[in-house]
N, C-alpha and C positions, 0 to 999 in steps of 0.2 A: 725843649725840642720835642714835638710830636713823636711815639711811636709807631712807626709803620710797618703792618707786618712784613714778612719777605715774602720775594713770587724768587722761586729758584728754576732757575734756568736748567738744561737738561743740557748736558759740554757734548753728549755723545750725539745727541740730534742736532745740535749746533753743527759738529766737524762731518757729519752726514751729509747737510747740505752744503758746506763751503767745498769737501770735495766733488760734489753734484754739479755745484756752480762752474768749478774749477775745468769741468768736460771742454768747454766750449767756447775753443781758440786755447786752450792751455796746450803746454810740448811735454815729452817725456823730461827733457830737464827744470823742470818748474815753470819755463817761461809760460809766457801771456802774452797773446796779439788779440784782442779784443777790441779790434778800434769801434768808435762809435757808430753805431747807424749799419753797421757788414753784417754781412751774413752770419757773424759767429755771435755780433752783438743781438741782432732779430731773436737766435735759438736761445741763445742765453733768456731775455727778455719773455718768448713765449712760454720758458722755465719759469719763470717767476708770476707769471698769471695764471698758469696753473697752480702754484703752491700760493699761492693767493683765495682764487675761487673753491680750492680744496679744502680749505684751513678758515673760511666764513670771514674773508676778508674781502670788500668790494676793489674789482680793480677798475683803474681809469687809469685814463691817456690824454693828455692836452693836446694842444696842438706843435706845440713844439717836442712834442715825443717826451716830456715829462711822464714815467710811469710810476702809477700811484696804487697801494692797497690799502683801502679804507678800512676800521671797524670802530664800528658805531657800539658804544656801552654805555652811552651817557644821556642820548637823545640828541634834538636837533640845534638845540641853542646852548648846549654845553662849548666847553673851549674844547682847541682842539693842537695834539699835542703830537708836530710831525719828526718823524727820525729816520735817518735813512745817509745814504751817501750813492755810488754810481758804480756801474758794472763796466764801461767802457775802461781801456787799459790803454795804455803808448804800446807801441811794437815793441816786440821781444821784451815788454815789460815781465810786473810777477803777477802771482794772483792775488794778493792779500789789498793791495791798495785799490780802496773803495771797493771792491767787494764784500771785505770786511763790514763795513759799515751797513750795505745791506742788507746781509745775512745774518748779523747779530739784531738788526732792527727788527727782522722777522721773530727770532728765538726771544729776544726781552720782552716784547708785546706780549706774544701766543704765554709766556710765564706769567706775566699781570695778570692776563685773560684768566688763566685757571688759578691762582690765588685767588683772583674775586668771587668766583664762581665757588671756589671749596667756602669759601667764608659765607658766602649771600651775600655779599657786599655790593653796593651801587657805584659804578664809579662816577667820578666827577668831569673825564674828559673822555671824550673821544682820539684813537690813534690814527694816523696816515702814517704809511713804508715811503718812503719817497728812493727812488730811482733816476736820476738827472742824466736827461740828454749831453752829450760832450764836455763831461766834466775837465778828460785830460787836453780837450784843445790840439789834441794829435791829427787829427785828421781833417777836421776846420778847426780854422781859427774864429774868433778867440776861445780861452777856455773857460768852462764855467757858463757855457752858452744856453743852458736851457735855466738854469736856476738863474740867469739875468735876465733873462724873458718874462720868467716866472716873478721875479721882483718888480720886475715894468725898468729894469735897468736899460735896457734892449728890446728894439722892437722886432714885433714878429717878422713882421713881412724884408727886415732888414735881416735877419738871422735865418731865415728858409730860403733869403739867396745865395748865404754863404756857401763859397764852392771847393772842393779839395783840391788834389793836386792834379785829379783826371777831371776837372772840370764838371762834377758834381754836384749840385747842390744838396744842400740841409732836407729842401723840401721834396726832388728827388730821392734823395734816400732814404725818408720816412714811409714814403709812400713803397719801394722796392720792399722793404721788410712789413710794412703794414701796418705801422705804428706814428700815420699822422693822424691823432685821433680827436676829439671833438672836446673834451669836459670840460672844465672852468672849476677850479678849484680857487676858495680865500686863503688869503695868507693866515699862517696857522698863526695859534698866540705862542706857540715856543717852536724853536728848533735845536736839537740835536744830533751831531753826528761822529760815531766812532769809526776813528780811524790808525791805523799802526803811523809811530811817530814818526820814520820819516830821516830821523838825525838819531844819534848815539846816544842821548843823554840818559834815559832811563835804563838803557842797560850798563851801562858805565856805571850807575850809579845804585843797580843793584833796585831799582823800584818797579810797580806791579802796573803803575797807571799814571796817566797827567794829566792834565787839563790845560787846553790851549787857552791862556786868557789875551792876547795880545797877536796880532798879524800882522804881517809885514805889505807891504804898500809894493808897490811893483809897477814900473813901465815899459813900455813892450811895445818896439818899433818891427815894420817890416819895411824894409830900407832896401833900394836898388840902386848899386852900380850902374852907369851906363857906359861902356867902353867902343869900342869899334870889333868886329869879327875880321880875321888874317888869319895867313898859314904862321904856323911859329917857325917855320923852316924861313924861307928868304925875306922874310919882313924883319928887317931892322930893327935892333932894342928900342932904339931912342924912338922910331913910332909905331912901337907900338901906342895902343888905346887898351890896357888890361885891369877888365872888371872884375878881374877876380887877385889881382893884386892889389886892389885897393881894398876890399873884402880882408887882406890878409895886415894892412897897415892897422885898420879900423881893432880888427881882433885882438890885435899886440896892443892898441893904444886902449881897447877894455879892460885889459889884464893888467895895467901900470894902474889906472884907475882904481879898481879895488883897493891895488895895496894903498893908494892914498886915505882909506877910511876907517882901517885894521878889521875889525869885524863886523862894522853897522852897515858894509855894503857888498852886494854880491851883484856879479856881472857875469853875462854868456852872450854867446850868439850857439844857439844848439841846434841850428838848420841851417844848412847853405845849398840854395838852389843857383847851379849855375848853367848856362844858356853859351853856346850848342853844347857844352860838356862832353867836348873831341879830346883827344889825346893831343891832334898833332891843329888845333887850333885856338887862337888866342881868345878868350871868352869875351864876347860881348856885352853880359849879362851876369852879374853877381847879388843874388837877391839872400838877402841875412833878414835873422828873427832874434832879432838882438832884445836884451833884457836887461832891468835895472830892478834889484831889490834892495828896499831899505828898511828897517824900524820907523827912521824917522823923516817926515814928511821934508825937513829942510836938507837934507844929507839928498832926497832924490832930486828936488829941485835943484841943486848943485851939478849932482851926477850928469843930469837931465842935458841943461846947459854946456858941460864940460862933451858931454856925447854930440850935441850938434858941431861944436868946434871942431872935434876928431874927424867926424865926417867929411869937412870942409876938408880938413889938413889931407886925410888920406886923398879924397877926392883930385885937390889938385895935384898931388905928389905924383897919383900915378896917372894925371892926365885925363881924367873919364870923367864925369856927369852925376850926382845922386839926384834918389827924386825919393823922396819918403812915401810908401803907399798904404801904410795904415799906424795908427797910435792909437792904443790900448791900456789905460790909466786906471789903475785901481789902487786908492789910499789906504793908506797905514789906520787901524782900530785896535779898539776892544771887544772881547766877548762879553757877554751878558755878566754884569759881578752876581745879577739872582742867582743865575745857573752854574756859576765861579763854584758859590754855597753851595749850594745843593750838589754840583761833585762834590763836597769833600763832605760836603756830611754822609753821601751814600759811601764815600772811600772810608770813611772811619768808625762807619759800621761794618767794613769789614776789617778791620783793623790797619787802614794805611791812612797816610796820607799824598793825594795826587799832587805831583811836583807841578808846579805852575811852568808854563812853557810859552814860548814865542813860537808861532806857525811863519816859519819863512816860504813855505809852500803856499800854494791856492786850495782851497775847497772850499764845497757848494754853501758852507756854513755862513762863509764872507760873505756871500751874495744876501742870503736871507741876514745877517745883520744887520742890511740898511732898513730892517721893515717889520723885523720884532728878535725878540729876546734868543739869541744863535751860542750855541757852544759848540767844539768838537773835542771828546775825549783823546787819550792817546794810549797805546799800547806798544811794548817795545818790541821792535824788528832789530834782526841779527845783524851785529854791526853797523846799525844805522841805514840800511843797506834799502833803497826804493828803486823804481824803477830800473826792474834789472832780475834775470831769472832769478837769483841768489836772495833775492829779498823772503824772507820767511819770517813768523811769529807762531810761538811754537803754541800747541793746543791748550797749552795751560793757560795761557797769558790772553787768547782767544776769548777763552771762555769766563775767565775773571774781567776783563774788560766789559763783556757781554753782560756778566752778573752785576758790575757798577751800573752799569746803564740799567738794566732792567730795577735796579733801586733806588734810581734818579725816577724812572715812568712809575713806579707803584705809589712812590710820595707824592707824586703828582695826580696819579687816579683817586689816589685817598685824598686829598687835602686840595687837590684846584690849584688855581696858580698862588693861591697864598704858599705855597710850597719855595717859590722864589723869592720871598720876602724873609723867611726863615733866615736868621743870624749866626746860627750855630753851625759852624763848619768844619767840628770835631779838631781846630787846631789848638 
């Protein structure tokens, strides 16, 4: 196994800027409303292009608001070696999910960078920061919308009509903040992105770091009731037309579901828009963002099927109408087994070993899997705790994650992508 020297990362310039980053839609109680494309995502965003252009990193902007900071250390036909994750948040989320990812991509680079430089060393790739438009899918759907654009998974002009809940578009709101921008970037020959785990395992289990080798597959309906509108005062049970008790059939028969799989399947509906949404009127309109996660591709095609029939059953139970108005399918993988390696050789150069883990969540990593070599590190948050002001990873665990990666990128500046091919994984 190659020796490669260390590029040490600085924890206190690290926790400088994740509390910088943190300014902007963060509450006094930890929370985070960050949604993508708002005005708190714009400030954040014009944050980050300054500490880009400051720090001799080129920035760019696609047309899907993809923001990128280049640096060139290799030349022009060097590989090119992107890391990054996304600054958009769910309401009343935290700060650490995909900010994290970020703001360590910034600190592990700018470390490489001056390793090389104290040594004279030449490196062998070039870095991109990557920054992805609507990672959390909170505010348009789907999620993971700019890094599928970016893949060619989705198309542009289909993704800048996406519209929010105030009838918004994608390409309106890039344009509102400033960030429909022009460049054209290749897909890189690697990608990496650190991110806090998300679930409990690693701190249950007392470890510093993981490596996501395996993701989970996921389908994602947005399904409408159709019932009739009435006073609930003098309209009779029996006709009523209630779309939002069929909404509530559908919910109970998700949750029987589940327990039929014991732990290979997870089910939600974690949005209900309903229509007029009167107190003293019977809803017309019950619109669900129902979800199906699996491991395994036959357990969703099961689920899949079992969910249409629910639908039917609730449907006609409470008398009302469905009409499916979007389906969002993204299959079960792997991450890169090169990059598998190369975490654990950087983890066992610092003396661990990173716990292999399943991502039953989404990140921008999935999207670039289908198009080159994707991993995403893991670091442990309290309690397992996401999406939710309470979510925190404490600066020790920041900065040692940050320090893994930044010696995944030096093996890689030293040695090119033969650094993937590498078999020694310190187990």
């Amino acid at each position: 196994m190659p020796e490669t020297p260390p590029a040490r990362i600085d924890a206190a310039r690290l926790q400088a800027m994740m509390e910088a980053v943190s300014a902007f839609g963060g509450g006094l109680d930890g929370s985070m409303t960050r949604l993508a494309l708002s005005a708190e995502d714009g400030a954040a965003r014009d944050w980050l292009a300054a500490w880009f252009t400051g720090n001799g990193f080129v920035p760019l902007v696609d047309r899907i608001g993809n923001q990128f900071g280049r640096l060139d250390l290799a030349g022009n036909n060097a590989p090119v070696v992107m890391v990054g994750s996304h600054l958009d948040s769910q309401p009343n989320g935290g700060c650490f999910d995909g900010a994290l990812g970020v703001i360590a991509a910034c600190e592990a680079i700018r470390a490489v960078r001056e390793a090389l430089a104290a040594r004279g060393q030449q490196a062998a790739c070039n870095f991109i920061v990557a920054n992805w438009t609507n990672e959390e899918g909170a505010r348009f759907q789907p999620s993971l919308l700019g890094s599928s654009v970016f893949t060619g998974a989705a198309e542009l002009p289909w993704a800048l009509e996406r519209l929010d809940g105030n009838g918004i578009s994608v390409g309106q709101a890039l344009d509102a903040i400033g960030y429909a921008g022009t460049d054209t970037l290749r897909v890189p020959d690697a990608f990496i992105e650190l991110h806090i785990e998300g679930g409990p395992i690693l701190e249950q289990e007392g470890l510093r770091v993981g490596a996501f080798t395996r993701y989970w597959g996921a389908t994602k309906y947005r399904l409408a009731f159709l019932g009739r509108q009435a006073h609930t005062g003098p309209t009779p049970m029996a006709e009523r037309r209630d779309a939002l008790l069929a909404a509530a059939y559908l919910i109970a028969d998700l949750k029987d579901m589940a327990g039929d799989y014991g732990l290979d399947l997870h089910t939600s509906v974690g949005r209900l828009e309903v229509f007029p949404n009167s107190p003293n009127t019977v809803p017309s309109e019950a619109v669900l963002f129902i979800e199906l996660r699996s491991g395994s591709p036959g357990i969703l095609e099961e689920a899949e099927a079992k969910l249409k029939a629910c639908i039917a059953a609730a449907g006609e139970r409470a008398g009302v109408a469905a009409e499916v108005r979007a389906i969002d399918l993204r299959p079960a993988g792997a991450m890169h087994p090169g990059l598998v390696r190369l975490a654990g050789r950087a983890g066992a150069g610092r003396g661990v070993r990173p716990r292999h883990l399943d991502t039953i969540g989404g990140h921008d990593a999935i999207s670039l899997a289908a198009v080159c070599p994707s991993i995403v590190l893991a670091v442990p948050c309290r309690n397992g705790v996401m999406h939710h002001p309470t979510e925190f990873a404490s600066p020790e665990d920041q900065a040692f994650g940050t320090q893994v990666l930044a010696d995944m990128l030096m093996a890689l500046a030293t040695e090119g992508l033969a650094a993937l091919d590498d078999r020694g994984d310190g187990r």
